[in-house]
MMTF fields as JSON, N, C-alpha, C and O atoms, coordinates in Angstrom:
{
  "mmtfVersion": "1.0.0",
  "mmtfProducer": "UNKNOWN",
  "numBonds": 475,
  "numAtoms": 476,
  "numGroups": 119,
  "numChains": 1,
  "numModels": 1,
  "chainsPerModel": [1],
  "groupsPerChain": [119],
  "chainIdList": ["A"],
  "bondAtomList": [4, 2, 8, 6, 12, 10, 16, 14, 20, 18, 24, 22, 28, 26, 32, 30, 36, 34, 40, 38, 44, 42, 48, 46, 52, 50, 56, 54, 60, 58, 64, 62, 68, 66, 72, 70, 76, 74, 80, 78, 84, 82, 88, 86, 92, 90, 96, 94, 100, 98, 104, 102, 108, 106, 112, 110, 116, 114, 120, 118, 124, 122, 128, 126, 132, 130, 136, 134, 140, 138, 144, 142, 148, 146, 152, 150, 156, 154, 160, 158, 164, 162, 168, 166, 172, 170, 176, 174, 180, 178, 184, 182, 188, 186, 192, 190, 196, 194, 200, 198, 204, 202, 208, 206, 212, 210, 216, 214, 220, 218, 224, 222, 228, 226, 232, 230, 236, 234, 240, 238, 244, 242, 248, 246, 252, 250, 256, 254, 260, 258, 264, 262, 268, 266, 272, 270, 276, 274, 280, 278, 284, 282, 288, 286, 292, 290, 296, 294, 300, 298, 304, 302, 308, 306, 312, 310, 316, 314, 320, 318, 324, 322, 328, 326, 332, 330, 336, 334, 340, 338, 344, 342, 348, 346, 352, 350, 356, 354, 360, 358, 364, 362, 368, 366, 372, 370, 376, 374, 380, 378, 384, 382, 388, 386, 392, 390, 396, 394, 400, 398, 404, 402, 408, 406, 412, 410, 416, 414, 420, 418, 424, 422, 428, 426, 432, 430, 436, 434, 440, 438, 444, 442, 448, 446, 452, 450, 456, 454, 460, 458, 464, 462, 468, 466, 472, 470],
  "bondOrderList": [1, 1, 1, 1, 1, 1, 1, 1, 1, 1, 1, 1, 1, 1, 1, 1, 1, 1, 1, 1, 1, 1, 1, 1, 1, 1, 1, 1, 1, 1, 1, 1, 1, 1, 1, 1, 1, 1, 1, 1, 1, 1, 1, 1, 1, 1, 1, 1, 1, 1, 1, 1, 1, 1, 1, 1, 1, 1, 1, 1, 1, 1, 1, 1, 1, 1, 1, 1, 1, 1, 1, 1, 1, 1, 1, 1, 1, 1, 1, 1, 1, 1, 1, 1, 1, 1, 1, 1, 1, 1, 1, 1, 1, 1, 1, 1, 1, 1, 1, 1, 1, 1, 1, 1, 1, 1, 1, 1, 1, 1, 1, 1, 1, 1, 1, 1, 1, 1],
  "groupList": [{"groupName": "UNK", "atomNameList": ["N", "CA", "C", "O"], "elementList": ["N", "C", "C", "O"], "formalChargeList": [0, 0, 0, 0], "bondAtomList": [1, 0, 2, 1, 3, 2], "bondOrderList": [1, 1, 2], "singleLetterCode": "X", "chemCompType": "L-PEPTIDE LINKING"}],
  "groupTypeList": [0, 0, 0, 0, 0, 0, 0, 0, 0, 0, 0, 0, 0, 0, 0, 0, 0, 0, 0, 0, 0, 0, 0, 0, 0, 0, 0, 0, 0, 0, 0, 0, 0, 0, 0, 0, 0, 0, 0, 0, 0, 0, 0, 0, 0, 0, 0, 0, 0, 0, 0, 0, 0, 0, 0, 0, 0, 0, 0, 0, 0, 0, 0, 0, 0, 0, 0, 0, 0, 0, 0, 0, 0, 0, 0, 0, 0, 0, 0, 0, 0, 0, 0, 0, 0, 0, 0, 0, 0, 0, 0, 0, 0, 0, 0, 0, 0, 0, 0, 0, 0, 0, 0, 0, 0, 0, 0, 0, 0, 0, 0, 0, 0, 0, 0, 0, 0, 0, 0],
  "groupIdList": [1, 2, 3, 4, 5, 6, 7, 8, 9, 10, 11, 12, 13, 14, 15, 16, 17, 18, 19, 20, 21, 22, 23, 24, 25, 26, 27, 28, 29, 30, 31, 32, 33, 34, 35, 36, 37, 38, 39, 40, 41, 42, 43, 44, 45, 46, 47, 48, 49, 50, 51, 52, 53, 54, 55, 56, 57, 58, 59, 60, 61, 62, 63, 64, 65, 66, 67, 68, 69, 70, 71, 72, 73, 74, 75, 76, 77, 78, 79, 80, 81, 82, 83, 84, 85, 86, 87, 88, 89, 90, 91, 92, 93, 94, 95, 96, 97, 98, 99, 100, 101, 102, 103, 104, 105, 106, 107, 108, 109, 110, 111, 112, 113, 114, 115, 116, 117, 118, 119],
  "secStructList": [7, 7, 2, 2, 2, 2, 2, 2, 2, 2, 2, 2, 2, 2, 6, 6, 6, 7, 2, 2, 2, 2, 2, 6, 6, 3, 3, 3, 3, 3, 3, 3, 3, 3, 1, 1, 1, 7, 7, 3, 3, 1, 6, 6, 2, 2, 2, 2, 2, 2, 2, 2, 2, 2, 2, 2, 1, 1, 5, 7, 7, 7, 7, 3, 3, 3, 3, 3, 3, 3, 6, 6, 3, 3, 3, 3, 3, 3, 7, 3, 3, 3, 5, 7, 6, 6, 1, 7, 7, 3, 3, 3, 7, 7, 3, 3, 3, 3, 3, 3, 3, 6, 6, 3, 3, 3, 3, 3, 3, 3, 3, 7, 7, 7, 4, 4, 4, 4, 7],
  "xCoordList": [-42.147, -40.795, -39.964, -40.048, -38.948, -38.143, -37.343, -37.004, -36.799, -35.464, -34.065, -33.419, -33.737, -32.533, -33.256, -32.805, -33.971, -34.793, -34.894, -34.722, -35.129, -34.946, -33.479, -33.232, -32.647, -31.668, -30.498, -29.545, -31.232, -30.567, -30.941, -30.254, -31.952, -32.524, -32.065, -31.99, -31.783, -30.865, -29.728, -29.392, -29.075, -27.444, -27.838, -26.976, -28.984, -28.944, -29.316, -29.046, -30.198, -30.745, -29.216, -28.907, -28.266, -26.497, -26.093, -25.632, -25.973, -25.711, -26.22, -25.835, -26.886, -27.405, -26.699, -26.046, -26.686, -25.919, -27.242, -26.991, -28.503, -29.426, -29.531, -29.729, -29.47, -29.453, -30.888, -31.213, -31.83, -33.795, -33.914, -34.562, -33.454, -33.72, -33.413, -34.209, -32.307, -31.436, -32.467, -32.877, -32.722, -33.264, -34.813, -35.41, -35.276, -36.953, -37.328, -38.419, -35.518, -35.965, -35.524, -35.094, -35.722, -35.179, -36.725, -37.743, -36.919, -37.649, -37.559, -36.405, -38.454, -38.06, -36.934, -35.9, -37.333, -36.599, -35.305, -34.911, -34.671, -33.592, -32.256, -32.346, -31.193, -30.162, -29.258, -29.367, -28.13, -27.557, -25.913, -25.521, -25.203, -23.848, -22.453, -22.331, -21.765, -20.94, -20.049, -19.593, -19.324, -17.805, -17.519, -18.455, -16.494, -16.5, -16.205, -15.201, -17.703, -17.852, -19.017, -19.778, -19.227, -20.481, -21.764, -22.16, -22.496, -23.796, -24.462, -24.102, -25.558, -26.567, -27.754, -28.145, -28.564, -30.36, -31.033, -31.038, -31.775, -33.238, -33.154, -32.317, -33.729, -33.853, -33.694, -33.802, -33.504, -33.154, -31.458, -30.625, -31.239, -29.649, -28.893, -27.707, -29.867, -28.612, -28.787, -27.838, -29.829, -29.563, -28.945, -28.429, -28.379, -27.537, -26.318, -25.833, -25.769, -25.118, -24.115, -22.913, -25.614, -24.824, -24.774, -23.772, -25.392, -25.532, -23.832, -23.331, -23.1, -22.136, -21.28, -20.707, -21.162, -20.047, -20.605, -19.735, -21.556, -21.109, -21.141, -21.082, -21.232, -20.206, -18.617, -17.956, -18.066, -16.36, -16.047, -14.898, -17.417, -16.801, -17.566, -18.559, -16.959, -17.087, -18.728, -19.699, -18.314, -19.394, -19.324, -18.316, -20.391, -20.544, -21.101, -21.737, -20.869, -21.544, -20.97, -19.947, -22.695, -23.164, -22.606, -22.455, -22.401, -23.153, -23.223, -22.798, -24.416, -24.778, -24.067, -24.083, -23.278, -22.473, -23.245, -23.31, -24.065, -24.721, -25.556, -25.407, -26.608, -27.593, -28.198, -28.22, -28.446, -28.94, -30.272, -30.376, -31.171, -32.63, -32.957, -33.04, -33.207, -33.84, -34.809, -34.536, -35.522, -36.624, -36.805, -37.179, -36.494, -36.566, -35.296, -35.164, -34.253, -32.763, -32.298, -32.451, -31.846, -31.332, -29.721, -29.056, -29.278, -27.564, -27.342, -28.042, -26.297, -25.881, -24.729, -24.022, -24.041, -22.646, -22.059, -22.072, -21.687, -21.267, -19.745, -18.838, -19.933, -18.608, -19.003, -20.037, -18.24, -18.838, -17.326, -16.348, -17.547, -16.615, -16.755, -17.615, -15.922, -16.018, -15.397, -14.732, -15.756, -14.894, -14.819, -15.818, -13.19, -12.826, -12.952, -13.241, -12.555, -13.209, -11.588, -11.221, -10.958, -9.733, -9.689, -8.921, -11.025, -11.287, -10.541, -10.573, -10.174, -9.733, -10.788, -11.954, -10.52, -11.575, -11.053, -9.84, -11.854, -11.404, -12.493, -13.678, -11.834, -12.852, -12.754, -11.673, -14.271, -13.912, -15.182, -16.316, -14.922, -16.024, -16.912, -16.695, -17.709, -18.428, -19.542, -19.939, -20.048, -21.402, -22.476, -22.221, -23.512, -24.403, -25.617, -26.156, -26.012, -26.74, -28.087, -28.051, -29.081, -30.38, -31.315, -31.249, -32.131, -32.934, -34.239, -34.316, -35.483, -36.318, -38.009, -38.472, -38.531, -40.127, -40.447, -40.24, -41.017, -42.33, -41.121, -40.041, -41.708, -40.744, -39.745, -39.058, -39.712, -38.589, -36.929, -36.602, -36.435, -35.07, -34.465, -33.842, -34.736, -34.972, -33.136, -32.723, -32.512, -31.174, -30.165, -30.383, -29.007, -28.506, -27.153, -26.632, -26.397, -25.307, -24.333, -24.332, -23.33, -22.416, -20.807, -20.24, -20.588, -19.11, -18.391, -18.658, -17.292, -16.6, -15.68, -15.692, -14.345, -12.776, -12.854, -12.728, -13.013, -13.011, -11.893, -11.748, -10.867, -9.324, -8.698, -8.007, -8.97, -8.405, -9.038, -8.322, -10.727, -10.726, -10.263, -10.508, -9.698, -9.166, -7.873, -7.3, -6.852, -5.637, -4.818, -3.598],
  "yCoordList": [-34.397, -34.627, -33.375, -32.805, -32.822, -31.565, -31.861, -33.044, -31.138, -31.582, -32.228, -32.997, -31.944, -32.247, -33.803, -34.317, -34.42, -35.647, -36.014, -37.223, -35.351, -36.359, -36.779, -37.931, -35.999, -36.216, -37.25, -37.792, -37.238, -37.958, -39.501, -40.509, -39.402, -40.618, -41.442, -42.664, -40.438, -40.63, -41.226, -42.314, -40.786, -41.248, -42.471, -43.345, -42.821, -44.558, -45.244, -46.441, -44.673, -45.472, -45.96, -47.099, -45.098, -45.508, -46.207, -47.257, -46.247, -46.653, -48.273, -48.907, -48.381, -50.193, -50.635, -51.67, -50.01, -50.792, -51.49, -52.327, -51.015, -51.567, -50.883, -49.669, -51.23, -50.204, -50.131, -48.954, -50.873, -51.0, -49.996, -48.972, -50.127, -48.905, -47.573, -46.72, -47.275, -45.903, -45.322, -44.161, -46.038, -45.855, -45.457, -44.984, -45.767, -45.191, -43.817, -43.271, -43.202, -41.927, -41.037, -39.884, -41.755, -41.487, -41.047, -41.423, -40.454, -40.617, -41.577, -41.824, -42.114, -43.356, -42.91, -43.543, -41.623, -40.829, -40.081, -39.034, -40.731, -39.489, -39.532, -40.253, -38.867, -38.943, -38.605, -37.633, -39.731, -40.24, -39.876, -40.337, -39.225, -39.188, -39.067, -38.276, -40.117, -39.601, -39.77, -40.865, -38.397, -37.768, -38.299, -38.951, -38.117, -37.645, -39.373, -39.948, -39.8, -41.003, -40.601, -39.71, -41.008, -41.056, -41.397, -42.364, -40.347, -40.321, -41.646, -42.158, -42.045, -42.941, -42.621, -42.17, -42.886, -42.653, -43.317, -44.414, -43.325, -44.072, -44.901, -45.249, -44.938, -45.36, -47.025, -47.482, -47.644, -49.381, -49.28, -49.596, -48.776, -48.336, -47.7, -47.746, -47.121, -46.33, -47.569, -47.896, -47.938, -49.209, -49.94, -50.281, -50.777, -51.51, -50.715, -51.105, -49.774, -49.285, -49.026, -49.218, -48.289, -48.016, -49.881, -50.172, -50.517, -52.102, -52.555, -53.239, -52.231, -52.457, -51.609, -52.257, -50.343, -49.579, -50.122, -50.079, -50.462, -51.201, -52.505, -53.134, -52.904, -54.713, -53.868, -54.525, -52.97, -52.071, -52.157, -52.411, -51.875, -51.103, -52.226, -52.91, -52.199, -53.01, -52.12, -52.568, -50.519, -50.049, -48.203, -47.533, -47.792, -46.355, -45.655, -46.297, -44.54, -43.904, -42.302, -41.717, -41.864, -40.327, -39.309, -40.079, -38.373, -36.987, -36.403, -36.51, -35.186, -33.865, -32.981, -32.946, -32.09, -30.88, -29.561, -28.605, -30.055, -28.024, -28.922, -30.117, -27.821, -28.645, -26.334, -25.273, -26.82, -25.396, -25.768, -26.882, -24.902, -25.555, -24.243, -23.241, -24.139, -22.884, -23.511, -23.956, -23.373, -24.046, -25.554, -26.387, -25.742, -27.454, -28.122, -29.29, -27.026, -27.404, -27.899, -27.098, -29.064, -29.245, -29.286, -30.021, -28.695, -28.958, -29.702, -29.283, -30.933, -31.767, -31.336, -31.526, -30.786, -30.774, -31.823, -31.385, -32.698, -33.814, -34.679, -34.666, -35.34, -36.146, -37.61, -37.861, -38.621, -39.979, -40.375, -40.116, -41.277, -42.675, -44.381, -45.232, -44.4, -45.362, -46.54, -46.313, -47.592, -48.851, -49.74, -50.111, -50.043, -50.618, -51.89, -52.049, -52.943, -54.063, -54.935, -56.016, -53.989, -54.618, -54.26, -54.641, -53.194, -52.932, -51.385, -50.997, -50.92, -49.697, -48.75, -49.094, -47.651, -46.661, -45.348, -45.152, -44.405, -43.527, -42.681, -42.948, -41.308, -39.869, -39.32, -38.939, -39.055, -38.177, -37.294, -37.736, -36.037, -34.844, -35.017, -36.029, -34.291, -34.6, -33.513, -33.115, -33.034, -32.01, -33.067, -33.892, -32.694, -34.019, -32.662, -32.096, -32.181, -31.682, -32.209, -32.861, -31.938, -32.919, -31.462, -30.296, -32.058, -31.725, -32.381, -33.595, -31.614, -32.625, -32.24, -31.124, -33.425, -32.886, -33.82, -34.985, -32.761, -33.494, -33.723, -33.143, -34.809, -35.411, -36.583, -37.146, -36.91, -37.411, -36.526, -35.493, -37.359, -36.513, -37.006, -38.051, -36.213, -36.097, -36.353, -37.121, -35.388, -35.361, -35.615, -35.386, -36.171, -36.845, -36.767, -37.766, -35.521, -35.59, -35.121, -34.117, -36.112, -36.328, -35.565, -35.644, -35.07, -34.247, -34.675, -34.394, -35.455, -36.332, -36.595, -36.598, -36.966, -37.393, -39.005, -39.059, -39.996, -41.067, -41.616, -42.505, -41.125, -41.552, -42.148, -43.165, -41.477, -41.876, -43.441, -44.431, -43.408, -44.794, -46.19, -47.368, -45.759, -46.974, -47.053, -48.061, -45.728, -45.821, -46.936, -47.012],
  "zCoordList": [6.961, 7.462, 7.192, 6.104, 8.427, 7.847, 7.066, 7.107, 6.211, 5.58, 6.131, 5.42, 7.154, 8.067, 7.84, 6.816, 8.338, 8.796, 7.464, 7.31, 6.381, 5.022, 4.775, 4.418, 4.932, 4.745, 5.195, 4.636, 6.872, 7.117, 6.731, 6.898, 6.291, 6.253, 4.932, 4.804, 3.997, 2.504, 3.135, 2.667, 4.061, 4.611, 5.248, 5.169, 5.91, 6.213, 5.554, 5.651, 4.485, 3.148, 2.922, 3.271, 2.341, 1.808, 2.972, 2.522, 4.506, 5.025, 5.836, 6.819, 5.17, 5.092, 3.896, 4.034, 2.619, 2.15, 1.093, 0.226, 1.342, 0.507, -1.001, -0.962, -1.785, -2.76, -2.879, -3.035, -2.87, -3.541, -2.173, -2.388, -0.992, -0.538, -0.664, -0.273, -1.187, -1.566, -2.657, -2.655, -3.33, -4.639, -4.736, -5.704, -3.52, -2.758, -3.042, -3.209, -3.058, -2.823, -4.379, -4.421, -5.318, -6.583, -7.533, -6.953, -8.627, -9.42, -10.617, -10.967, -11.254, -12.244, -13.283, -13.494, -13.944, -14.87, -14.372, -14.885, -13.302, -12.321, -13.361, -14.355, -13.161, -13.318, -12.219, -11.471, -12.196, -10.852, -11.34, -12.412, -10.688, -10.936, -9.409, -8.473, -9.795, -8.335, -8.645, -8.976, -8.638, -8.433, -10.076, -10.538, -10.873, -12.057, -12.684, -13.106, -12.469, -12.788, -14.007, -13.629, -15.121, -15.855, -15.538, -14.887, -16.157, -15.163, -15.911, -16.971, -15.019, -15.057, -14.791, -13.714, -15.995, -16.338, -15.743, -16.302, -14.717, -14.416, -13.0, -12.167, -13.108, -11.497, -11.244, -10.106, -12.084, -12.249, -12.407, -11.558, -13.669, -13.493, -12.43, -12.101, -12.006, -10.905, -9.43, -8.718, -9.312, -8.27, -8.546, -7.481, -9.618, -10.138, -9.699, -8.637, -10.236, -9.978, -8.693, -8.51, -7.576, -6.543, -5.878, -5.225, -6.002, -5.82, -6.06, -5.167, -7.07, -7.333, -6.267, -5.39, -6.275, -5.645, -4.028, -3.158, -3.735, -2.233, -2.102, -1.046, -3.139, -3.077, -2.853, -2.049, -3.202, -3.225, -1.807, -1.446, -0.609, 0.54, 1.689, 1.44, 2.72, 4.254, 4.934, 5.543, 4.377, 4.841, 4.908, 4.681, 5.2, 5.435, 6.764, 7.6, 6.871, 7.644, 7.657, 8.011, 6.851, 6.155, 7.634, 8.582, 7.886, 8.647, 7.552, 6.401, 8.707, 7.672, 8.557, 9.788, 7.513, 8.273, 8.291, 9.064, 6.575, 7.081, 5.91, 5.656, 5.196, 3.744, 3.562, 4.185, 2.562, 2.047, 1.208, 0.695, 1.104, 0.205, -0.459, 0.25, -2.138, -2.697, -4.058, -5.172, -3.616, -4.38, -4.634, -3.809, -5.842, -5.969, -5.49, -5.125, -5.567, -5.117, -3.239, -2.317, -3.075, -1.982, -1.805, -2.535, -1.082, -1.392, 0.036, 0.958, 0.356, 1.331, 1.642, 0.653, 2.585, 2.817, 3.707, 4.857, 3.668, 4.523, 4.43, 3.598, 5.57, 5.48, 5.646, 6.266, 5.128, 4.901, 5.014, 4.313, 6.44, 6.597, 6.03, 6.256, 5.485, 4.622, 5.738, 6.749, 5.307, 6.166, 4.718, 4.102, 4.245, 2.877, 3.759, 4.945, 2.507, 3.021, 3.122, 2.66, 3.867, 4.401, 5.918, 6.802, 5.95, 7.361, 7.732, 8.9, 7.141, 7.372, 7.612, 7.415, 7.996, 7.72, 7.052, 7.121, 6.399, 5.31, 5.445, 5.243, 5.917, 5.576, 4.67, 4.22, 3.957, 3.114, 2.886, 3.068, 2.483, 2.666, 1.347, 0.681, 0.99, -0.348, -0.183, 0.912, -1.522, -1.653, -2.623, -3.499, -2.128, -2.743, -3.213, -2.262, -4.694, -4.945, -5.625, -6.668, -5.079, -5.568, -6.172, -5.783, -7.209, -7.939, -7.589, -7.781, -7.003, -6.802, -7.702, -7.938, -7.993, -8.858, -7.598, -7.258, -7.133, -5.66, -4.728, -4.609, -4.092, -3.34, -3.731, -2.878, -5.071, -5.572, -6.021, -6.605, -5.52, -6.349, -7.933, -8.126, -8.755, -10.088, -10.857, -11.726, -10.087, -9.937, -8.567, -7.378, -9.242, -7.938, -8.351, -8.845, -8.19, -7.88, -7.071, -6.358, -7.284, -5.66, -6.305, -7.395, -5.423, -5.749, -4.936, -3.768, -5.201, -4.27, -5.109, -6.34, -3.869, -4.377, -3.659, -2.436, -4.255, -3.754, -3.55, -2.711, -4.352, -4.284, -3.058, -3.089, -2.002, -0.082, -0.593, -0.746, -0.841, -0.528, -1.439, -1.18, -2.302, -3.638, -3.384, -3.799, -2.431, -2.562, -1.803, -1.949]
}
């Protein structure tokens, strides 16, 4: 699979809304962090996790704007519309940097201002 095509496929994994699927693409040992929230160890926790932050939202939907790759490193540049669950919708941009051993992503973090969508 190219990278563009993994990627996007990470953004519908988030965009179902499944977390046991999001989490497919995790390693058991990962560490998961989004936007200056405290990170989370392992790959059971962080499904719990993101399991929770989309019980928060009506729904998503990822693009990829650009992605950069240098060795094990993948960088995401994207924008993600949120639909709150009052039905609104909310843009907001974000850098998603992954760490990967094989084809798992080892590290998982998201650089994001979530604020638009809580306000």
């Amino acid at each position: 699979m190219d990278r563009i095509k993994w990627i996007e496929s990470i953004g519908k994994a988030i965009d179902s809304l499944d977390a046991d699927k999001f989490v497919e693409f995790l390693s058991d040992d990962c560490v998961f962090r989004f936007g200056n929230q405290p990170e989370v160890n392992g790959k059971i926790p962080t499904r719990d996790y993101v399991a929770g932050f989309f019980g928060m939202i009506g729904g998503s939907a990822h693009k990829v704007l650009d992605f950069w790759e240098k060795g094990n490193t993948v960088v995401w540049q994207g924008e993600v519309t949120y639909t709150r669950l009052d039905g609104k919708k909310v843009d907001v941009g974000f850098v998603n940097i992954f760490h990967l051993n094989g084809s798992l992503i080892e590290d998982y973090l998201i650089y994001i201002d979530n604020a638009p969508l809580f306000a």
